[in-house]
C-alpha positions, -999 to +999 in steps of 0.1 A: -306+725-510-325+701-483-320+719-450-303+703-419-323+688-392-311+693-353-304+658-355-270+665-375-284+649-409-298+667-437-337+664-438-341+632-459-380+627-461-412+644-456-438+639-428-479+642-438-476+676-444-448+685-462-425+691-435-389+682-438-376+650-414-351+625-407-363+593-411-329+577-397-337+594-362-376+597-357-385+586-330-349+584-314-343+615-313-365+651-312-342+671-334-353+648-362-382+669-368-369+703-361-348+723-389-318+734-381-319+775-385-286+779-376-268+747-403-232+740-398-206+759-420-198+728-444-171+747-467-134+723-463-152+696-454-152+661-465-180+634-463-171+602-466-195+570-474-202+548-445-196+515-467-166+514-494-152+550-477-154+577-516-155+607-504-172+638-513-172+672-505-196+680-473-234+687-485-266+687-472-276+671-512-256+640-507-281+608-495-281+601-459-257+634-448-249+633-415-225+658-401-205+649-379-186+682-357-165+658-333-145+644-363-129+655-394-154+637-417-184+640-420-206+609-437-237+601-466-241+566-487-233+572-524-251+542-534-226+517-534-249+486-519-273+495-543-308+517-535-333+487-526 
């Protein structure tokens, strides 16, 4: 399972050495680089795609998972624009 950065999304990428990052927040924000060693309790929730709104059940293995605590869905992109 890809762990969760402190950023709220799961880690998506590696950096040079094999360390797990965001690349949707580096160099926004710090937590992109750090793991999360205390991850969210995902069980009951949902994740829903950020374009044509499937859902999913909340997981750090969807693309692009972001959770989101303030609001009862979390989100990922399940490829529906296509992956270029």
């Amino acid at each position: 399972m890809k762990p969760m950065m402190k950023c709220g999304h799961a880690a998506n990428a590696t950096d040079s050495k094999g360390n797990p990052v965001c690349v949707i927040c580096i160099g926004i924000n710090p937590g992109a680089e750090i793991v999360d060693e205390s991850p969210p309790n995902l069980e009951g929730r949902t994740a829903r795609c950020v374009y044509c709104n499937c859902e999913e059940p909340s997981s750090p293995n969807l693309p692009f998972f972001e959770y989101n605590p303030k609001g009862e869905k979390d989100t990922f992109y399940c490829g529906c624009r296509g992956w270029d």
